[in-house]
Structures are given as C-alpha cells and as structure tokens.
N, C-alpha and C positions, 0 to 999 in steps of 0.2 A: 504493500500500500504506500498511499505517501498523504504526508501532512502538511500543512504549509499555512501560517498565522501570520497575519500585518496588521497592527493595531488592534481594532476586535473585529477584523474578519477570520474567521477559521476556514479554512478547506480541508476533508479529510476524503480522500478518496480509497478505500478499501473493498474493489468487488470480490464479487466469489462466484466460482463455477462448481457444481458437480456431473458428476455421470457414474449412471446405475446401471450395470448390467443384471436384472432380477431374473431368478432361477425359478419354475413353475413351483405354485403351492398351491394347495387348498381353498379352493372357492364352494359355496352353497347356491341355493337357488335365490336365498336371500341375500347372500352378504359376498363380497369380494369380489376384483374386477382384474381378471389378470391373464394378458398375453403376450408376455414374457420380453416386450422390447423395450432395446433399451433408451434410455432418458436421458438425456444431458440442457443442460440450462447456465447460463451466464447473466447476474444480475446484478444489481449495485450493493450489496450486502451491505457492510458497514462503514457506509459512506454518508457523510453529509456538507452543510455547509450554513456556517451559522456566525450571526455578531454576536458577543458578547459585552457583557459587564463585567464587574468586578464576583458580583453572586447572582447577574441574571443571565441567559442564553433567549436568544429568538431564531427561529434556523427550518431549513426545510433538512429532513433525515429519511433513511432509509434503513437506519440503523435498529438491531433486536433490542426491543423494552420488555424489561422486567420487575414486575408492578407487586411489593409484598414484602413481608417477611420470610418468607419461605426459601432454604439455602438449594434443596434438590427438586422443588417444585411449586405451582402459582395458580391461584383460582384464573384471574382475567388477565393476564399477560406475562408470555413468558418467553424464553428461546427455543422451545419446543417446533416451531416453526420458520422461516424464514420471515424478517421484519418488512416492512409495506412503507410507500410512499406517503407520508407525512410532513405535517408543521407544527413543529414545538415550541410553545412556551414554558421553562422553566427555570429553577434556579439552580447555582451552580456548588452556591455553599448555601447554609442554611441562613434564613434573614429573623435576628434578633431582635425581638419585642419586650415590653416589659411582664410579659406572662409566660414568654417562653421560646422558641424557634422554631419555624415553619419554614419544610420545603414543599414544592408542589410540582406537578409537571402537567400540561394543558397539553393536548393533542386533537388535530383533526386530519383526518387522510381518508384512502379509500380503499377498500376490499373488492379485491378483485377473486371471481370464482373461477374455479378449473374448469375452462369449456372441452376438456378431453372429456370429461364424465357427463354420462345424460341425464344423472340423478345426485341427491347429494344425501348423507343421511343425516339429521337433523331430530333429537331427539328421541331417537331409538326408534324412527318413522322416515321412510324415504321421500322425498319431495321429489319434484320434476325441477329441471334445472332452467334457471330462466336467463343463463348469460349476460347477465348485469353485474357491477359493480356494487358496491354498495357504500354507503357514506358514514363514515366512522367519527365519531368523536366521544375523548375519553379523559375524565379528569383522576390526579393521584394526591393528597395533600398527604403530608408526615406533621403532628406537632409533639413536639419535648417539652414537657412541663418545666416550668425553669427551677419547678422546686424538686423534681426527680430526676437528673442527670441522664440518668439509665433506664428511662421508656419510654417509648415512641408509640405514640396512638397514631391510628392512619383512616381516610377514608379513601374509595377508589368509586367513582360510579360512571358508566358509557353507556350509550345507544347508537344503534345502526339501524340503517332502512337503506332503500332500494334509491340508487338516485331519482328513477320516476317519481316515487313521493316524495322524496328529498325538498324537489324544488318545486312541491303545492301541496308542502305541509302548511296549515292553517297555522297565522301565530307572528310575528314579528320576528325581527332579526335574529336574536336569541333564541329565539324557539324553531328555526331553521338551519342555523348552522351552530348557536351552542346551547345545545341543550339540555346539557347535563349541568349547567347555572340556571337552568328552571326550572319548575316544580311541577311536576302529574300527578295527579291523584291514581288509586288503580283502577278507578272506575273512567279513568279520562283513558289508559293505557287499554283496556280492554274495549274500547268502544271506538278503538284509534283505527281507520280504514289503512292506515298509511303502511302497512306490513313490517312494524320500527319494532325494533328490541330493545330493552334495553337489563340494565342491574343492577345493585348495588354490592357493597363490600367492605367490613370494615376488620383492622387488621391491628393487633399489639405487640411490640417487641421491650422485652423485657432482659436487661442484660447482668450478669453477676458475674465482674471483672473476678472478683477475688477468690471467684470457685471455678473460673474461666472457665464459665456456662451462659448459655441465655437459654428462654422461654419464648416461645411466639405462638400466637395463635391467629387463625384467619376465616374470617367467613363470607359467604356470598350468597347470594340470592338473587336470581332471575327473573324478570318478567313485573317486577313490581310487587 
C-alpha cells in the first residue's frame, strides 16, 4: 500500500485482490449454491482519503469497520466481510467534556448485493433478488464516565432500505439521509412501505488493568 499526508489531507491507498479456486461440497434443495468456479476480484480494500483535525477525521473510506467490544466477534459491524464504499464522520482521539469523553463515528454508504445469486437468504427465508443497492447509514458513540476511568458504555444504531425508497422516503433531510438522528416509533417502523431496516445496540467495556482482564458485554436488537 502507500500512504501519503500534507497538512490534514490523508491518502491511504491499500487495495486487495483474492482468488478462490472452490472444491465441490455439499448442497441441498434448500440451501447452497455451488459450481465449483473459480472467483477472483480486485477492490479498494483499505483504502481511503480523509482531512483531519487534531481529534476529528471527515473522509470518504472503503476501509473494514469494526463497531463493539467484542475482540473475536461483532453484532452490527465487523471484518467478517469485505468493507463498502462510505463517508465518515469521526473522531480521532476521544473529545473531553466535563462529565467525561466521547468518541463516535457517523457513517453513510451503500450496499451493494451479489447479482451472481438469484436469491439471497435473509432471515432463515429466501427472498428473490432484486439487484439494487441499498443505502446505509450507521451511527457508533463510546462514552467514559470521567469518574470511572475503566468503562466505556456505547451505543450503535443503522438503517438501510433500497435506494428506490431511499429517495421518496416521506420526512425531511434527516429523515432521508440520517436517520439514525431521528426517532421511529415501532409502530411508525412496521407500517413503513419503504422496505428500510433498521436496529439498535448497546454495548459495555469494563477493564481491570490490575488483574489484566476486562469484561464486555453487547446486545442488539432488530427491527425496532
């Protein structure tokens, strides 16, 4: 890769290629899709390019986000997969308040689906594939109580929908492209024509230097 900084411009350019030659396995009538050729793909992996501040960052990314306490695994965002086209807002070190220090990271991008599959499975139910993109946005805040050095409480909450809804979703500016800054009832979520997901998440990190251990916990919930 290569990196390259002039005042607060950053460039980091770091793609990645694979290829998979897959060996036949096991398929059902229901589940797996497999004939045996092979893959290969070159994309911008962990690449971006972003100004900064001294604790802030503005930047478009492509790079893997990892949203959690969690050191071998993540409810809503992890490296599990390859990272997507995005624009971040976040901080770089944490910003000092008189109650305590908060990071956060703002994201909006887009999800793009595999058009090699004619189906996708979505909830232990297959769906027909509809070849669209979809419109992401997902916010993360971390706060450290200034009176307990060693916890970090966190919240995470995203929604996505199809760009066709995207752009005649009912609702003002925030409520079309951020809307995880505003509020839905679940009765507003279930009565939504808009085909939009969304969910929340809230997550604890508890440290204990002196028994060089921590604690975390993390929860999440879907749909509202």
């Amino acid at each position: 890769g290569l990196f390259v900084k002039a005042g607060p411009l950053s460039i980091q350019l770091q793609p990645e290629y694979y290829q998979i030659n897959p060996q036949h396995y096991e398929t059902t009538a229901g589940y797996g899709s497999n004939d045996a050729k092979k893959l290969s793909k070159a994309y911008w992996g962990q690449s971006s390019i972003r100004l900064n501040t001294k604790k802030l960052s503005l930047g478009l990314s492509t790079e893997n986000l990892w949203w959690g306490p969690g050191q071998f695994s993540s409810i809503f965002m992890s490296n599990n997969a390859p990272g997507f086209k995005h624009f971040t807002f976040n901080t770089r070190k944490p910003i000092q308040t008189w109650i305590g220090n908060f990071e956060w990271q703002l994201i909006v991008g887009r999800l793009n689906e595999d058009t090699s599959l004619a189906s996708e499975i979505n909830y232990l139910r297959r769906m027909p594939s509809k070849n669209e993109s979809r419109y992401y946005n997902g916010l993360v805040i971390t706060y450290q109580p200034k009176w307990m050095k060693n916890l970090y409480l966190g919240l995470i909450r995203f929604e996505q929908l199809y760009n066709s809804a995207q752009s005649t979703r009912p609702g003002g500016f925030l409520k079309k492209y951020l809307p995880v800054l505003t509020y839905e009832s679940a009765n507003e979520n279930i009565r939504s024509t808009n085909t939009n997901d969304g969910g929340v998440g809230i997550f604890a990190r508890w440290l204990l230097p002196t028994q060089q251990a921590e604690v975390y916990f993390e929860y999440g919930y879907n749909d509202f």
